[in-house]
VMD Tcl script that builds the backbone (N, CA, C; Angstrom):
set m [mol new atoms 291]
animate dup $m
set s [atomselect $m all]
$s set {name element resname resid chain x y z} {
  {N N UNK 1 A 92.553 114.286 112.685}
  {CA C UNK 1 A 93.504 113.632 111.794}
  {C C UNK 1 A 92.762 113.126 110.559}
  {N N UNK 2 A 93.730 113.623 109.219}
  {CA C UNK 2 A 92.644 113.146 107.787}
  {C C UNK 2 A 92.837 111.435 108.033}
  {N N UNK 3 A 91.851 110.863 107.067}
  {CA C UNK 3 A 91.789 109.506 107.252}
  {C C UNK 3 A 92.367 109.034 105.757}
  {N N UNK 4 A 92.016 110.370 104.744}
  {CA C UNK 4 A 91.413 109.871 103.403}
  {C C UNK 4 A 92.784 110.997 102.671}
  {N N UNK 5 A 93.102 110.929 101.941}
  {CA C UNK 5 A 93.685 112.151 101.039}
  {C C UNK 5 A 93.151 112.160 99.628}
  {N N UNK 6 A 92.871 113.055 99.185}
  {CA C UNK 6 A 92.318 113.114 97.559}
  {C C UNK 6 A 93.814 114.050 96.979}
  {N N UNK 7 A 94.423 113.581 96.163}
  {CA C UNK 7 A 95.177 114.708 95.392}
  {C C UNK 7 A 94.242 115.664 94.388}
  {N N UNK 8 A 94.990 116.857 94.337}
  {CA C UNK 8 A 94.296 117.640 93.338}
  {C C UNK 8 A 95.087 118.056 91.689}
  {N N UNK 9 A 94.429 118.267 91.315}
  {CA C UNK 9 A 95.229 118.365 89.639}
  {C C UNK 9 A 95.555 117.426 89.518}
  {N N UNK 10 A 97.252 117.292 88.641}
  {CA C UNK 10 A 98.036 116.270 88.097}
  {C C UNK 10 A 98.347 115.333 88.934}
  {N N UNK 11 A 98.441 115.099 90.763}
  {CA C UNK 11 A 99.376 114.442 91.419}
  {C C UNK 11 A 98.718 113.023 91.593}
  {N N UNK 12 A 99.714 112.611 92.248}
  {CA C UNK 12 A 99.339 111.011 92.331}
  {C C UNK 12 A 99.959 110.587 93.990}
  {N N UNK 13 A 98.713 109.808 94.634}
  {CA C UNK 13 A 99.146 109.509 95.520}
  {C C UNK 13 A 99.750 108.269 95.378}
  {N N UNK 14 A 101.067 107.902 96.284}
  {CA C UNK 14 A 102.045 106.235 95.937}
  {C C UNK 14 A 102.165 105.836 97.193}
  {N N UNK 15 A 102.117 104.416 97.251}
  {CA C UNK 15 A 102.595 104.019 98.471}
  {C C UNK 15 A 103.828 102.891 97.932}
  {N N UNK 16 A 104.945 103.678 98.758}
  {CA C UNK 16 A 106.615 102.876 97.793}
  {C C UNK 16 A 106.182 101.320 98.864}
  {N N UNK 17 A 106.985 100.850 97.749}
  {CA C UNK 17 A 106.675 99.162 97.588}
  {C C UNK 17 A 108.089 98.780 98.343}
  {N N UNK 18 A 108.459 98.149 99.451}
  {CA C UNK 18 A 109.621 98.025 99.756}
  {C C UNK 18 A 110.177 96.725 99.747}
  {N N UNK 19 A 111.016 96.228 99.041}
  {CA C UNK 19 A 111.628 95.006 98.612}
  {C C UNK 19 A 111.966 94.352 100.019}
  {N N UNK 20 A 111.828 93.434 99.977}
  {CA C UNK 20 A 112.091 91.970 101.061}
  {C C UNK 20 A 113.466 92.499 101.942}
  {N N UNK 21 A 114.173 92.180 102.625}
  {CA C UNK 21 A 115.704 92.570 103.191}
  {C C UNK 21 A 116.177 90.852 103.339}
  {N N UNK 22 A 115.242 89.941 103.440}
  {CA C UNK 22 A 115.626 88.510 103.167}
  {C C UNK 22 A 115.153 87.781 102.674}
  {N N UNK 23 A 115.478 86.741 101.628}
  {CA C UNK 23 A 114.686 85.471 100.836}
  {C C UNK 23 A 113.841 84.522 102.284}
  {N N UNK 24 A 113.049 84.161 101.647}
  {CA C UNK 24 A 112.339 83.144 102.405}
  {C C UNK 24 A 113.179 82.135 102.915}
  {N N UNK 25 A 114.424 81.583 102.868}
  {CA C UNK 25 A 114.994 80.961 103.294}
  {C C UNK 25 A 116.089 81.406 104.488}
  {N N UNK 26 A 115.750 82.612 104.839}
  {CA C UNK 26 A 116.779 83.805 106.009}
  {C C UNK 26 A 117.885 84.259 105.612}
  {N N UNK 27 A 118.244 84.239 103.989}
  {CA C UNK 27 A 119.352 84.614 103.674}
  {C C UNK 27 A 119.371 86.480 103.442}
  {N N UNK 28 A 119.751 86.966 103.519}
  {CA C UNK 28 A 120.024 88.411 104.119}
  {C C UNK 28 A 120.164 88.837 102.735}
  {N N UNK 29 A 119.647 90.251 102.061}
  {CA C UNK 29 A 119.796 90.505 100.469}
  {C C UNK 29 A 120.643 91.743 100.544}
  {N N UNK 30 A 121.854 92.469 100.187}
  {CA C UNK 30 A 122.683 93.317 100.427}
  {C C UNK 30 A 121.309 94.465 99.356}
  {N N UNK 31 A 121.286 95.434 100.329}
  {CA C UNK 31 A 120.450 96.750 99.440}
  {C C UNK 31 A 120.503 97.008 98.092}
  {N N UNK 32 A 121.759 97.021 97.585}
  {CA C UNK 32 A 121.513 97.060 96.605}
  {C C UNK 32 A 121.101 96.070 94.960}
  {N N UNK 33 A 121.065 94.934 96.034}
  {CA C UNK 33 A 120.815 93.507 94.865}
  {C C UNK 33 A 119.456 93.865 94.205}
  {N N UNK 34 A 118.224 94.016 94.984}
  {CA C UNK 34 A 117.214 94.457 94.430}
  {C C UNK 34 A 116.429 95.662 94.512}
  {N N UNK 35 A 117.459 97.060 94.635}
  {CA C UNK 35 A 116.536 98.173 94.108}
  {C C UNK 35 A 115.978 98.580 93.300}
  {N N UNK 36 A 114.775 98.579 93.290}
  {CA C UNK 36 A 113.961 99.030 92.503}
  {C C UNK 36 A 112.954 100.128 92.716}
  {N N UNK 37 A 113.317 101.579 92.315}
  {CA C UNK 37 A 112.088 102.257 93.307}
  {C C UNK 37 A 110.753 102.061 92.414}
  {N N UNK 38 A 110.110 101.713 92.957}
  {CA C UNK 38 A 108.712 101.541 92.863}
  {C C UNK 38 A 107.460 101.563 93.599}
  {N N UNK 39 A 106.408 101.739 93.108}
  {CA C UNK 39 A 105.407 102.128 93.997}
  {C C UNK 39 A 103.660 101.751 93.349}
  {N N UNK 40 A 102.814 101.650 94.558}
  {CA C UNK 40 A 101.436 101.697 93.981}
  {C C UNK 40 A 100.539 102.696 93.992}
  {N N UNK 41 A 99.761 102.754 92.868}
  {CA C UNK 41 A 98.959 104.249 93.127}
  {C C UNK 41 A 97.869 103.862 94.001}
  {N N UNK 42 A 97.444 104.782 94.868}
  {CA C UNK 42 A 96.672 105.027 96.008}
  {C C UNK 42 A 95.345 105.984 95.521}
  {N N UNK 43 A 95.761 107.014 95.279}
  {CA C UNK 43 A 94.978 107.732 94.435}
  {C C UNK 43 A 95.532 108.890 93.175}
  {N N UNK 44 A 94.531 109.242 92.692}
  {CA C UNK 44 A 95.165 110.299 91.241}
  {C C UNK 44 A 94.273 111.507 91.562}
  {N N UNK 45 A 94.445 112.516 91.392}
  {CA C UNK 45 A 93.623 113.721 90.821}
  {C C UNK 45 A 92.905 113.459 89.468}
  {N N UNK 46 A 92.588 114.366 89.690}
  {CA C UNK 46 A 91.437 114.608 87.903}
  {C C UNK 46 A 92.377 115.010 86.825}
  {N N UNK 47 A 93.258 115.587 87.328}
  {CA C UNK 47 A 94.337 116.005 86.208}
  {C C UNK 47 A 94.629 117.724 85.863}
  {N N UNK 48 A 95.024 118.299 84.747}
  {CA C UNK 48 A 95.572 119.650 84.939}
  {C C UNK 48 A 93.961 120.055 83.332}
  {N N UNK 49 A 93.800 121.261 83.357}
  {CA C UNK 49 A 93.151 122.442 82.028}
  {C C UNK 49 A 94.237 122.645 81.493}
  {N N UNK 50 A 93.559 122.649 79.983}
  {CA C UNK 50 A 94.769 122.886 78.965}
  {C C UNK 50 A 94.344 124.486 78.809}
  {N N UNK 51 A 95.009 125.043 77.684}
  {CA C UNK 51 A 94.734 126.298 77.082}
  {C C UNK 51 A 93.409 126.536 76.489}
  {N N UNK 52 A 93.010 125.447 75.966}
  {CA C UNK 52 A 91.592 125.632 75.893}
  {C C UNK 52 A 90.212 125.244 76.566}
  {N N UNK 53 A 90.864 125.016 78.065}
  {CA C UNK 53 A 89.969 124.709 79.127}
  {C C UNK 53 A 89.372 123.218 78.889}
  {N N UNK 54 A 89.828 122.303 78.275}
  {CA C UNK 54 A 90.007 121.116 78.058}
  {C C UNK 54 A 90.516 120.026 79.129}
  {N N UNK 55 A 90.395 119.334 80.061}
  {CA C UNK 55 A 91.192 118.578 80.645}
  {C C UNK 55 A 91.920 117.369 80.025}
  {N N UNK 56 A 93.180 117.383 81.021}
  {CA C UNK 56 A 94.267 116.548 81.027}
  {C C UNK 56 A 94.000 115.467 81.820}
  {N N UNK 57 A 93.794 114.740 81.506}
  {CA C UNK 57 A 93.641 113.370 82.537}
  {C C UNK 57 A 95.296 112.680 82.615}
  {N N UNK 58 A 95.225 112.252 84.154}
  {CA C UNK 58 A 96.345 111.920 84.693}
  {C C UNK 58 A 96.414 110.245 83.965}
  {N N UNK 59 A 97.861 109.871 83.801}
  {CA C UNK 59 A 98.635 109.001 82.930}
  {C C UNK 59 A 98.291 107.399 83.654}
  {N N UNK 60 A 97.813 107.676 84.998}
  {CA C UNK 60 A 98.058 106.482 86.001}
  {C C UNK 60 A 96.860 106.298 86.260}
  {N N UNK 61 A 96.029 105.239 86.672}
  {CA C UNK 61 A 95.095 104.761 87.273}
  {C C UNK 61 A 95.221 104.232 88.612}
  {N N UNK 62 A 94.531 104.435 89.464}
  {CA C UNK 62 A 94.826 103.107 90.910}
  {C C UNK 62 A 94.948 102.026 90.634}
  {N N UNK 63 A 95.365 101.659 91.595}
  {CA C UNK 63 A 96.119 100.122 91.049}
  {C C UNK 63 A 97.093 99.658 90.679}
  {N N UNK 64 A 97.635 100.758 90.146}
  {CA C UNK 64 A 99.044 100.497 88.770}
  {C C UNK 64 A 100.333 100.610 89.639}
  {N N UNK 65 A 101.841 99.616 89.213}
  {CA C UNK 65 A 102.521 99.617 89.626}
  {C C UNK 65 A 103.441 100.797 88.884}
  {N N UNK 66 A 104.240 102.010 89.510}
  {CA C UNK 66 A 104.900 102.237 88.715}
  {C C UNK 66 A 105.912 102.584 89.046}
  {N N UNK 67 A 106.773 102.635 88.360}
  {CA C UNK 67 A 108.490 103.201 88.582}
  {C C UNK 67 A 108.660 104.480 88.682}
  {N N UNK 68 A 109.139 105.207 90.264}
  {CA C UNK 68 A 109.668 106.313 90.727}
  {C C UNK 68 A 110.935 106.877 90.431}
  {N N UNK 69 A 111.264 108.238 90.419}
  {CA C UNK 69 A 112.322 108.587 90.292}
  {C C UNK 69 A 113.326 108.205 92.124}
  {N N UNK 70 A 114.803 108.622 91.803}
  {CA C UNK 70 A 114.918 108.433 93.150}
  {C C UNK 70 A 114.824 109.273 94.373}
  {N N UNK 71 A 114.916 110.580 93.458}
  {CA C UNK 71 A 114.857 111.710 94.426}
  {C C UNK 71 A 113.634 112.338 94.213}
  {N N UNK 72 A 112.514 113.069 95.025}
  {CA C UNK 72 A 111.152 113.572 94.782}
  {C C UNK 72 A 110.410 113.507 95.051}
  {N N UNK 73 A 109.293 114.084 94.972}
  {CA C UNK 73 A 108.300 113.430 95.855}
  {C C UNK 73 A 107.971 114.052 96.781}
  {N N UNK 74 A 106.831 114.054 97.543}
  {CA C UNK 74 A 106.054 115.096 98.833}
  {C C UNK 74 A 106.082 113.782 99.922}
  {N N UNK 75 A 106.329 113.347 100.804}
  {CA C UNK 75 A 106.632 112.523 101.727}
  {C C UNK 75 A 104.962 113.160 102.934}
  {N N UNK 76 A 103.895 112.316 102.812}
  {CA C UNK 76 A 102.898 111.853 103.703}
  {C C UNK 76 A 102.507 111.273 104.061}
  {N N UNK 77 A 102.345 111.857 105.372}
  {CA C UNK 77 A 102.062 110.762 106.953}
  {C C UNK 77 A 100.288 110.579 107.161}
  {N N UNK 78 A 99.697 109.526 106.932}
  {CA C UNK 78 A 97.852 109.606 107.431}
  {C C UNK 78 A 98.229 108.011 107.980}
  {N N UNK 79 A 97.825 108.661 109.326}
  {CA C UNK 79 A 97.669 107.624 110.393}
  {C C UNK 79 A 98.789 107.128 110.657}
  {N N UNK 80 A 99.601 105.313 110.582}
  {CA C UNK 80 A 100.345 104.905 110.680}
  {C C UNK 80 A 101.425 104.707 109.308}
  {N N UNK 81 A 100.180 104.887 107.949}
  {CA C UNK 81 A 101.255 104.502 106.618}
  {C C UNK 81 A 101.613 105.774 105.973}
  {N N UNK 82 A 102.947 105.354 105.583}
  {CA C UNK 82 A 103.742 106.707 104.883}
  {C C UNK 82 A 103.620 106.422 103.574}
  {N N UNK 83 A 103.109 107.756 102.376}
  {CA C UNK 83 A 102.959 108.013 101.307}
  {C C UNK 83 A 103.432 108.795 100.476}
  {N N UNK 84 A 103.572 108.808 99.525}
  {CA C UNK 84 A 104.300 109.791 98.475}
  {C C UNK 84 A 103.593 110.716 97.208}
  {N N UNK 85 A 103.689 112.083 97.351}
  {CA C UNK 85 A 102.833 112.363 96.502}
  {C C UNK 85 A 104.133 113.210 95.568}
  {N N UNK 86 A 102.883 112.668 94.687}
  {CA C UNK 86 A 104.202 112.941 92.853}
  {C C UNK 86 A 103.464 113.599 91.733}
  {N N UNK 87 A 104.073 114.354 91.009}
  {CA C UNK 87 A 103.022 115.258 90.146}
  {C C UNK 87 A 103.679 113.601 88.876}
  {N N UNK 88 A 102.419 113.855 87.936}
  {CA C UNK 88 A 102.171 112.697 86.651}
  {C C UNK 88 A 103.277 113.131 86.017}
  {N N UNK 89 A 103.716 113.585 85.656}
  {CA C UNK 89 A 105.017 114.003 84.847}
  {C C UNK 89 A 106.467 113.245 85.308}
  {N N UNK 90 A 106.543 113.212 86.717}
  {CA C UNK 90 A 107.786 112.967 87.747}
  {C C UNK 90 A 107.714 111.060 87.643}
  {N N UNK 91 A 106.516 110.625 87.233}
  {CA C UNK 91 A 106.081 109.692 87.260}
  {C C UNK 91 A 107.227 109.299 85.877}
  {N N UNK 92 A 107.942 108.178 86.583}
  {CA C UNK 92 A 108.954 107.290 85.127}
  {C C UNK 92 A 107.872 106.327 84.210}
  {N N UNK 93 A 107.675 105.582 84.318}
  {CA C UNK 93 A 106.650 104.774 83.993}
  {C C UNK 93 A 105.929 103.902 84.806}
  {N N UNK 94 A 105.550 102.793 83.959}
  {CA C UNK 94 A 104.196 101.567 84.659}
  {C C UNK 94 A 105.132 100.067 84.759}
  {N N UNK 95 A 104.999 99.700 85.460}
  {CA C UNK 95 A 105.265 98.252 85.574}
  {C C UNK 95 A 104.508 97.357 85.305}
  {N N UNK 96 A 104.619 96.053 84.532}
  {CA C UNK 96 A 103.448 95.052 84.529}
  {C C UNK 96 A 104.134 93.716 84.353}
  {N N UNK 97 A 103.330 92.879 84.725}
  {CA C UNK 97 A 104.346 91.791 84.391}
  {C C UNK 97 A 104.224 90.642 83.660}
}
mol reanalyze $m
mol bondsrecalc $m
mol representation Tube
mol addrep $m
């Protein structure tokens, strides 16, 4: 069983960020009050060659919070946590706050 995943080229590994289901006080949050798909990068590839054998470096760094589309995505399993792999393009933007 892999332990580690490296993406290759453009993709980005995410691990989706899943919003609370109750406030700290036990009050219950109906799904759709705070969807937000979002996610953290895990890892990036090196990125894609242009036409002139130039590289493309990927848009995201580890670390970065960013906003997912809702549908997409490569859905992976290593070990117990589930991950998402997304080519840089599919990628909506960055979150910061």
């Amino acid at each position: 069983m892999a332990k580690r995943l490296i993406p290759t080229l453009n993709r980005v590994l995410i691990e989706k960020i899943i919003p609370p289901s109750k406030t700290t006080a036990g009050i219950l949050l109906p799904e759709t009050s705070s969807k937000l798909n979002s996610g953290k990068v895990v890892a990036v590839g090196p990125g894609t060659r242009g036409k002139e054998g130039n590289l493309n470096p990927v848009a995201v760094k580890e670390g970065d919070t960013v906003l997912l589309p809702e549908y997409g995505g490569t859905e992976v399993k290593i070990g117990e946590k589930e991950y998402h792999l997304y080519r840089d393009e599919d990628i909506l933007g960055t979150l910061h706050d």
